[in-house]
Short mmCIF file of the C-alpha atoms (twelve columns), coordinates in Angstrom:
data_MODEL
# 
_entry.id   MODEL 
# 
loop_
_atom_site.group_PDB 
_atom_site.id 
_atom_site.type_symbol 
_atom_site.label_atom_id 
_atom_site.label_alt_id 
_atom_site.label_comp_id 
_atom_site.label_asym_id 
_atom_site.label_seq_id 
_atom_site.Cartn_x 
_atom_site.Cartn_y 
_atom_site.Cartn_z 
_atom_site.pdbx_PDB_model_num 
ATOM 1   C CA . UNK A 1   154.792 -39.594 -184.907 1 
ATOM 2   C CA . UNK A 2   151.638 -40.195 -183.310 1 
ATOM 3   C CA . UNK A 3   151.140 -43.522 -184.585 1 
ATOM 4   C CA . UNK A 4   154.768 -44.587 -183.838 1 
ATOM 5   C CA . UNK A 5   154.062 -43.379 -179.944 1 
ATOM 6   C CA . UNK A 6   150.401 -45.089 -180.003 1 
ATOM 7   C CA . UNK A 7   151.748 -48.325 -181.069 1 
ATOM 8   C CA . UNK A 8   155.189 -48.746 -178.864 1 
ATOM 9   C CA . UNK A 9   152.365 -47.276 -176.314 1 
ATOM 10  C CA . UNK A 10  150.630 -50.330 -176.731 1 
ATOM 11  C CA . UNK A 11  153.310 -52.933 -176.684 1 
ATOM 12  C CA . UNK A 12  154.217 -51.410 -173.476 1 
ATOM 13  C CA . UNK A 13  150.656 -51.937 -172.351 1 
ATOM 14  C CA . UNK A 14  150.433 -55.023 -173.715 1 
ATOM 15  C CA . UNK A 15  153.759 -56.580 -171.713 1 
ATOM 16  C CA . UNK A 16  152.544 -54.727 -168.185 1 
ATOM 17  C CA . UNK A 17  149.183 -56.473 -167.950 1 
ATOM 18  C CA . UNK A 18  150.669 -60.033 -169.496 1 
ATOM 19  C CA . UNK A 19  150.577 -62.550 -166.669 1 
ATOM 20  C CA . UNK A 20  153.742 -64.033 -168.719 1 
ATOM 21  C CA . UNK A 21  155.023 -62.438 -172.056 1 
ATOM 22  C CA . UNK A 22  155.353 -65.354 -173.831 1 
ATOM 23  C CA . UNK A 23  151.589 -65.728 -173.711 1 
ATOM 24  C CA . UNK A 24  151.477 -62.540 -175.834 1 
ATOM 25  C CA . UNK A 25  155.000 -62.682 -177.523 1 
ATOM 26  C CA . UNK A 26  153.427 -62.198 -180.968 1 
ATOM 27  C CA . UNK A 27  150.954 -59.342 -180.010 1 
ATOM 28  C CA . UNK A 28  153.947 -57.776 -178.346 1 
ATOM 29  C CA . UNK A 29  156.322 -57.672 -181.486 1 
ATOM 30  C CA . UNK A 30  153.863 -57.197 -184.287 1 
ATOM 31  C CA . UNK A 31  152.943 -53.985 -182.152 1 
ATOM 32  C CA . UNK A 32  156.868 -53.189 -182.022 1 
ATOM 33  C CA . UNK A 33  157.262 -53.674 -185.374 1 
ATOM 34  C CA . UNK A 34  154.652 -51.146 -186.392 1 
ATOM 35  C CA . UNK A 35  155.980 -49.050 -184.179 1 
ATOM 36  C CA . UNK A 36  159.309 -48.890 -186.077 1 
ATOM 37  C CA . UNK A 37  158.056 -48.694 -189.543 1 
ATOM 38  C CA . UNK A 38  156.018 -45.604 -187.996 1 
ATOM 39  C CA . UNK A 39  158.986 -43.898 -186.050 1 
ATOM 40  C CA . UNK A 40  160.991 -44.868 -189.523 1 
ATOM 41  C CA . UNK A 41  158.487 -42.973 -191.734 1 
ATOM 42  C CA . UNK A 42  158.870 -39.955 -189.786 1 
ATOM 43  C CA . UNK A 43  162.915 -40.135 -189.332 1 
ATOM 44  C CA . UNK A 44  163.008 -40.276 -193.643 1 
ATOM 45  C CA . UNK A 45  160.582 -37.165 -193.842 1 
ATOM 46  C CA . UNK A 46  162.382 -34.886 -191.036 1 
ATOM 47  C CA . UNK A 47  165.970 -35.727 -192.716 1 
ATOM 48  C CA . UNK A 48  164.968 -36.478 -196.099 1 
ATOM 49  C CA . UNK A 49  161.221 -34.745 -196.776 1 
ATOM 50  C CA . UNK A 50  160.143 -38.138 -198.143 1 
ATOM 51  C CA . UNK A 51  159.352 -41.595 -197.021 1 
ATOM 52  C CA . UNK A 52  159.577 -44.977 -198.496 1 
ATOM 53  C CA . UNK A 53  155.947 -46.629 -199.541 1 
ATOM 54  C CA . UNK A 54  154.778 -49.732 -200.762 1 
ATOM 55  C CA . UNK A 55  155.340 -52.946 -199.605 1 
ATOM 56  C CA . UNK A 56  159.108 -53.560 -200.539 1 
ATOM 57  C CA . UNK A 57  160.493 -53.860 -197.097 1 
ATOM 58  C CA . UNK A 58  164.285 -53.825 -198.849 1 
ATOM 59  C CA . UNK A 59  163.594 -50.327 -200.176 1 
ATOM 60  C CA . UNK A 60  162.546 -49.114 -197.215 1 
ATOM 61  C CA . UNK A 61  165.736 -49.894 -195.146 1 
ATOM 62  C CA . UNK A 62  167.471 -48.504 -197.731 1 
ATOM 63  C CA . UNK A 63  166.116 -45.294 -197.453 1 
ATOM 64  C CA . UNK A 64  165.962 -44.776 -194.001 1 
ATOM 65  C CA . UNK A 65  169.982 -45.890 -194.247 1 
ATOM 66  C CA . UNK A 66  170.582 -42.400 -195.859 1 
ATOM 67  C CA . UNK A 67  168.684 -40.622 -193.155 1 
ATOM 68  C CA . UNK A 68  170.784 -43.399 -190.786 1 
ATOM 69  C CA . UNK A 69  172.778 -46.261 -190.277 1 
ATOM 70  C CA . UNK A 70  171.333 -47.028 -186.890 1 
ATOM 71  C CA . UNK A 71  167.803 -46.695 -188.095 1 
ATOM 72  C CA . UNK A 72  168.367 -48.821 -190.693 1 
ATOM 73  C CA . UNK A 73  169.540 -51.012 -188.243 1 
ATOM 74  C CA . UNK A 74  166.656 -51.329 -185.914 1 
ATOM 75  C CA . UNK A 75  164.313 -50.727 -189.210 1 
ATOM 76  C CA . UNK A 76  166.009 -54.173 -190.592 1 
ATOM 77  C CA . UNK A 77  165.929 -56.383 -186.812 1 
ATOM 78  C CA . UNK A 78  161.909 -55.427 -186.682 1 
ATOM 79  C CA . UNK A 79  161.016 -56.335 -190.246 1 
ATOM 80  C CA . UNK A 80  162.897 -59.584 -190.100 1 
ATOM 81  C CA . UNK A 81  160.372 -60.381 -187.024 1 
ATOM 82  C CA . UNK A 82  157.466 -59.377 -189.275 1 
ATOM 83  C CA . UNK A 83  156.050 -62.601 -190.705 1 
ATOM 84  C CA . UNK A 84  157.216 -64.945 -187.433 1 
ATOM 85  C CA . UNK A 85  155.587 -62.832 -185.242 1 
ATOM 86  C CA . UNK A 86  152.574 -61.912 -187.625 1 
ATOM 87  C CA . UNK A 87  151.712 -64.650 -189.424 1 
ATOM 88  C CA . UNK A 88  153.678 -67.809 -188.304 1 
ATOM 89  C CA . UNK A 89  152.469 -70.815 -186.560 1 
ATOM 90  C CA . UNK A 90  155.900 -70.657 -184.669 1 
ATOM 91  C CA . UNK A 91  155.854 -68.133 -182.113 1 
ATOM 92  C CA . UNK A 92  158.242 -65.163 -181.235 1 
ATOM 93  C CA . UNK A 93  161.373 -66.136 -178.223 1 
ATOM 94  C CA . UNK A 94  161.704 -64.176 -175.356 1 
ATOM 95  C CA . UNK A 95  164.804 -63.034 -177.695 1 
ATOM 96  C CA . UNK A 96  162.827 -62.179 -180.648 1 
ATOM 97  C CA . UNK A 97  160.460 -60.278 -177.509 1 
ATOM 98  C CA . UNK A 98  163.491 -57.945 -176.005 1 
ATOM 99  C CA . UNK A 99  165.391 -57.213 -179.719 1 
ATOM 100 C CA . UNK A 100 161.818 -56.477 -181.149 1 
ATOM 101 C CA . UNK A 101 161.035 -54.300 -177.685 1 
ATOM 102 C CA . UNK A 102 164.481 -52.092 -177.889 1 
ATOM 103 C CA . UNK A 103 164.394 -51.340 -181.990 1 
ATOM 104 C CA . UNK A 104 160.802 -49.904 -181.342 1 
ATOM 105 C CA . UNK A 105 162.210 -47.745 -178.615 1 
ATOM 106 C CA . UNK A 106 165.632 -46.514 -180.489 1 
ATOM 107 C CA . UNK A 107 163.390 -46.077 -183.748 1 
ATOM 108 C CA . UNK A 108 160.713 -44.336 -181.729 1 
ATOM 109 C CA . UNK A 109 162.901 -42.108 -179.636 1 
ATOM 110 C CA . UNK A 110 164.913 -40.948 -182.258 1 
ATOM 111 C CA . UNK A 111 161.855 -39.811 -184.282 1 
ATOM 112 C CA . UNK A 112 160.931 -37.667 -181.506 1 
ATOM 113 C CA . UNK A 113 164.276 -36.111 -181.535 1 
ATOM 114 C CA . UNK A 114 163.584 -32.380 -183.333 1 
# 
């Protein structure tokens, strides 16, 4: 849980001191996204005592489905914006910057939930 809240933590720092968020759209999302694979982890082992691991991104949404449709959910809009927003010469919209932004916060809030 701690890394979940230190990451959407950051993307929330990171869009308050941004003269203009599409100057750090990228930063902004790949921060979300870890924040929701984080806050996913933790959902799977409070409902399920386990958590997916590897690199298989499929599996992963798949498991946290059983623990959740809406999880899954989020979990799947964040890790489609993995590579764009990562990797990709193209950058992320100011769409891809708000869906990223309110998956991290469901995923993130709901892992807090006891």
């Amino acid at each position: 849980m701690t890394k979940a809240k230190q990451f959407v933590e950051a993307a929330e720092t990171v869009e308050a001191l941004a003269d203009d968020a599409n100057d750090v759209a990228d930063a902004y999302v790949t921060l979300c996204v870890h924040a929701g694979i984080a806050a996913a982890d933790v959902i799977c082992c409070k409902r399920l005592g386990e958590h997916s691991r590897g690199e298989d991104h499929t599996a992963a949404v798949a498991l946290v489905g059983i623990a959740g449709e809406t999880a899954a959910k989020n979990l799947r809009d964040l890790l489609s914006m993995k590579t764009k927003a990562g990797y990709s010469a193209v950058p992320a919209s100011g769409t891809d910057y708000k869906r990223t932004g309110r998956a991290a916060r469901v995923l993130v809030e709901e892992a807090a939930r006891p």
